[in-house]
C-alpha positions in Angstrom: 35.2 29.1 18.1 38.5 30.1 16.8 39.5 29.8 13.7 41.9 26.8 12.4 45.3 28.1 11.1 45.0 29.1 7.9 47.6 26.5 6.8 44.4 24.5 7.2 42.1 26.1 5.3 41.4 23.9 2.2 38.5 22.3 -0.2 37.6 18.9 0.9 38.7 17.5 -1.9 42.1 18.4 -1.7 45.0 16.9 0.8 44.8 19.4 3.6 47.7 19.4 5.8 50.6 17.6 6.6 51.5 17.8 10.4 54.8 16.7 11.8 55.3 15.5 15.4 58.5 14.9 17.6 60.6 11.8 16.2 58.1 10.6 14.0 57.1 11.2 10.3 54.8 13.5 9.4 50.8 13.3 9.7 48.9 13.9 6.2 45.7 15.0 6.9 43.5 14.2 3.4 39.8 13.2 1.9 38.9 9.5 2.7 38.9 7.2 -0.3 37.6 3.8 -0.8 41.0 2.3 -0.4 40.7 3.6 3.3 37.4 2.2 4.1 38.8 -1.1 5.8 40.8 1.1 8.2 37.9 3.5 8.7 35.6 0.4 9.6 38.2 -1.3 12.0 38.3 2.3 13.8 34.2 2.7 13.8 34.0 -0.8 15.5 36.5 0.6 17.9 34.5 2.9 18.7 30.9 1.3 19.1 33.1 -0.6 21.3 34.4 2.2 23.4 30.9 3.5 23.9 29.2 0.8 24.4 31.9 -0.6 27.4 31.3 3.4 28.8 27.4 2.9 29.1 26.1 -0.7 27.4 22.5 0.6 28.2 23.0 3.4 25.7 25.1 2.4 22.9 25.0 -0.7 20.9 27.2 -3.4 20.9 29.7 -4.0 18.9 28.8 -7.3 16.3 30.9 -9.4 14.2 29.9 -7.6 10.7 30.3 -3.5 13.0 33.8 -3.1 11.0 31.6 -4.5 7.8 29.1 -2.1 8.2 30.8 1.0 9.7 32.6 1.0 6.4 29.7 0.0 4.0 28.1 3.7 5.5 30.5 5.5 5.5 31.6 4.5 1.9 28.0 5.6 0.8 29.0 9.3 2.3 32.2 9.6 0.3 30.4 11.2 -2.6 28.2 13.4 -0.5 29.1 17.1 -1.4 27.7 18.0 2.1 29.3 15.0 4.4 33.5 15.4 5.2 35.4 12.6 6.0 39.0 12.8 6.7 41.4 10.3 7.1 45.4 10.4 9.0 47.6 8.8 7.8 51.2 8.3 8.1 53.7 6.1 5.8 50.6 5.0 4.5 48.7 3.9 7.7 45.7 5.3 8.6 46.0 6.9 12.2 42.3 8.1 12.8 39.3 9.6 10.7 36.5 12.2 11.1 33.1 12.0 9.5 31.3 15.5 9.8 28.5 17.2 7.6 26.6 20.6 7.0 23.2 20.2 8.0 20.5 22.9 7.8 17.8 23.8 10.3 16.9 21.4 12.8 14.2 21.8 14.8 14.6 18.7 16.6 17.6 19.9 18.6 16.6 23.6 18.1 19.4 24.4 16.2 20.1 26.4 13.3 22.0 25.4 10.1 25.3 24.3 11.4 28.2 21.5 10.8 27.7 18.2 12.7 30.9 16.6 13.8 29.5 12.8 13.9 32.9 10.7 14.7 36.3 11.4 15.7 38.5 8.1 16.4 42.5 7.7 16.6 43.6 4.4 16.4 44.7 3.8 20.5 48.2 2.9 19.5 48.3 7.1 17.9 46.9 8.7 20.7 48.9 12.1 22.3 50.3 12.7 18.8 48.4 15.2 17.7 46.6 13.2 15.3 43.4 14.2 16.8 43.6 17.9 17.2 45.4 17.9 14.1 42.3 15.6 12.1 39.2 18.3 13.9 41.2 21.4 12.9 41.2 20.2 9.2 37.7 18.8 9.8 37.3 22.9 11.3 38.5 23.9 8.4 37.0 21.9 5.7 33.5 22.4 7.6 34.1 26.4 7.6 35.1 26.2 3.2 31.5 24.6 3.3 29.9 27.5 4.8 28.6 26.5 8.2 28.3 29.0 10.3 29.0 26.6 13.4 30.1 23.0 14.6 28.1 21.1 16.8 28.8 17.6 18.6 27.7 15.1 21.4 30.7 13.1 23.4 30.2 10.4 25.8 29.8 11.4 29.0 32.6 9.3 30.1 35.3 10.5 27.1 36.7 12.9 29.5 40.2 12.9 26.8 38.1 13.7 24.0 36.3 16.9 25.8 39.4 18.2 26.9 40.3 17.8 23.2 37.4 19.8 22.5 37.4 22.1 25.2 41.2 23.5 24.0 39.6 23.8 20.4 37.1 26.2 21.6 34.4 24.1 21.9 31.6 25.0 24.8 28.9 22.8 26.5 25.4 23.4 25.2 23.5 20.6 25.8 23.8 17.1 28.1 21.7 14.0 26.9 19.9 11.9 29.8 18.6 8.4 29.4 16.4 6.3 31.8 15.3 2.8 31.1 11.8 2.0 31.0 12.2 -1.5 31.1 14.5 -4.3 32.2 
């Protein structure tokens, strides 16, 4: 995997990077707070929703209280010294977020200790700014200060954007899920 730039090297705890794109303000790439948590919530229902419209036999449906409960869980990980999540934002409007940890061994998935990359949404409206490339290199980065040796991840099969995303950040194919029904 290559390295992120070292511009975006940082703690977690610290605001990471500000990222500017043609025409438009700069991106600040920072720690999630509480404040963010309805934003991060509207963007986790977003994407149950994604998923579940790619394959609803594998991923759950989206429910009235997702946004609710997105952000109740991912609230309880802001003070986790082992769980990352980043938000975008610019002019004070949260773009996207990221929600990663370090994990050690796991002999489930037969993989040593390693950083999981769990979520990685930009708002729709945000999309082909750079606001996701720019939120997993700081997510890269902040991962790396933590000490894991590698980043793991699982996409849809269907998010063909989000693995080319991947792809051009170094990111190789190691495993593919498979599902069959057993009833219904």
């Amino acid at each position: 995997m290559p390295k992120p730039p070292t511009y975006l090297r940082a703690t977690v705890h610290q605001a990471i990077t500000h990222v500017s794109t043609a025409n438009r303000p700069a991106i600040s790439i920072r720690t999630a707070t509480p404040a963010d948590l309805p934003a991060i919530g509207r963007l986790g229902a977003l994407l149950v929703r994604l998923h579940h419209d790619f394959d609803p036999k594998r991923f759950i449906p989206e429910s009235p209280r997702t946004a609710e409960r997105y952000a109740a869980f991912l609230g309880s990980q802001l003070g986790n010294s082992t769980v990352v999540v980043l938000v975008a934002e610019r002019d004070g409007t949260v773009l996207g977020y990221t929600y990663a940890s370090v994990e050690g061994f796991d002999y489930m998935t037969l993989r040593g200790p390693a950083g999981v990359l769990n979520d990685i949404v930009v708002d729709p409206a945000h999309r082909g700014e750079g606001v996701g490339r720019a939120l997993l290199d700081a997510t890269l980065a902040a991962l790396e200060a933590q000490g894991a040796p590698r980043v793991v991840l699982s996409t849809a099969e269907q998010n063909h954007a989000a693995q080319q995303l991947f792809a051009r950040a170094g990111f190789r194919r190691t495993m593919i899920e498979m599902t069959r029904e057993l009833s219904g």
